[in-house]
C-alpha positions, 0 to 999 in steps of 0.5 A, a space after each residue: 754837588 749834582 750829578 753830571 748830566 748830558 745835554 738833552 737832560 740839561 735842557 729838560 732840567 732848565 725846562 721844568 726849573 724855570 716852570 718852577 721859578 713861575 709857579 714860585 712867584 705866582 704863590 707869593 703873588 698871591 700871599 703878598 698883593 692878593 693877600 691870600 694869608 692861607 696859602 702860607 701854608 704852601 710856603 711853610 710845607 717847602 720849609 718844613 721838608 727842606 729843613 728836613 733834608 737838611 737833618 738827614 743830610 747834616 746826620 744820617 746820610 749824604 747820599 742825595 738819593 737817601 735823603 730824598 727818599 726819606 722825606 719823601 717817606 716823611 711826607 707819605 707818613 705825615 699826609 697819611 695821618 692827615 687824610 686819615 684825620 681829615 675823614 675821621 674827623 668829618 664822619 665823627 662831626 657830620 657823619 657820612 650822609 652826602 660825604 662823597 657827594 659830587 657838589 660836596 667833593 667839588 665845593 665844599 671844603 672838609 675841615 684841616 683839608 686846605 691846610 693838608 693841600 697846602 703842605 702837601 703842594 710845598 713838599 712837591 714844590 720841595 721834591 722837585 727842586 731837589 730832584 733837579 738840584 741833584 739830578 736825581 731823574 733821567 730821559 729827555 722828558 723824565 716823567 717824575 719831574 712831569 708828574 710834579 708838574 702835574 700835581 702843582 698846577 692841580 693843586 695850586 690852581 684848585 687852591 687859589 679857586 677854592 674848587 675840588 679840595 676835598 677831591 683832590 684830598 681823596 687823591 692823597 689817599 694813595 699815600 696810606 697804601 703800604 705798596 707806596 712805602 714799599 715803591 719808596 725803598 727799592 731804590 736804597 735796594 737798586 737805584 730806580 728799580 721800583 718793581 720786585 721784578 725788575 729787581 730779581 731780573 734786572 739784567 734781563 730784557 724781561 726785567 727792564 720791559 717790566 720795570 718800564 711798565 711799572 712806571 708807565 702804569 703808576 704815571 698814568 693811573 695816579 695822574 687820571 684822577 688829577 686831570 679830571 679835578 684840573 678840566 673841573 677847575 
């Protein structure tokens, strides 16, 4: 059962559900009439966390917000190893001469890189059909379904054009970082309380002008990067 939600949010959930019902049949638009066999790994990635929510649903825990941030967890785990491997494996096969290059990060392609893009745009696609099937976001305009909005025209697009993979590849490496994990589990601790601050202070004016500047900060700062791989597009 979803979590009763006022009008306001209702509407910004209908919004963001029909964006993602589009972004769906453009995927199999263009796996089916364009034959675009590689993007089946989109479609695999959204099976692959759904079926792993199920898991953890059936046996741990039936908590929406538990489950969803153990896959989430998952999914920061399994696009570590890739990233890691992906760059790994070039710098052992073509060393690090012109890697980082600007023609290179643009049109060029690193091994297993469009494969790891795909799977990580279907674990977006996952999140945000279960954030909205369980209410799991707030506000009027919440920014984690905004954010995931984000992240699937930016990826789609750059997939269906062959363009800024390996950029947007770099952009994952957010999900090596350890504070990530760490930004992951303080909800089991305190719902949406992402900031140790927040945390300790959270019934203070204090406490709530740090945890909203916290999400301010992520929101923008991991959102720059993708908006300058979508003008590229």
């Amino acid at each position: 059962m979803g979590r009763t939600r006022p009008p306001t949010q209702e509407k910004s959930g209908a919004f963001f559900l029909a964006t993602l019902l589009l972004w769906f049949v453009s995927v199999w638009f263009e796996i089916l009439f364009n034959r675009r066999t590689e993007l089946g790994y989109i479609i695999a990635g959204c099976g692959f966390y759904q079926l792993a929510n199920w898991v953890c649903r059936r046996f741990v825990s039936r908590d929406p917000l538990f489950v969803n941030t153990s896959v989430s967890l998952l999914h920061s785990s399994i696009t570590s190893a890739s990233v890691v491997f992906i760059l790994v494996n070039h710098w052992l096969q073509n060393g690090s001469g012109g890697m980082f290059e600007h023609s290179q990060l643009v049109g060029g392609t690193w091994a297993w890189a469009h494969q790891a893009l795909c799977f990580s745009c279907g674990y977006f696609a996952y999140d945000q059909w279960d954030m909205l099937h369980y209410g799991l976001y707030s506000g009027f305009i919440p920014s984690i379904l905004a954010h995931h909005l984000l992240l699937l025209m930016c990826f789609t697009l750059a997939l269906y054009r062959n363009v800024t993979i390996n950029y947007l590849i770099l952009t994952l490496i957010c999900e090596v970082c350890f504070i990530h994990s760490l930004m992951l589990l303080f909800p089991f601790v305190n719902c949406f309380h992402v900031s140790l601050i927040g945390l300790v202070y959270r019934n203070t004016s204090f406490g709530q002008i740090s945890h909203n500047c916290n999400w301010s900060c992520l929101f923008t700062l991991s959102n720059q990067f993708k908006l300058m791989c979508i003008v590229v597009i």
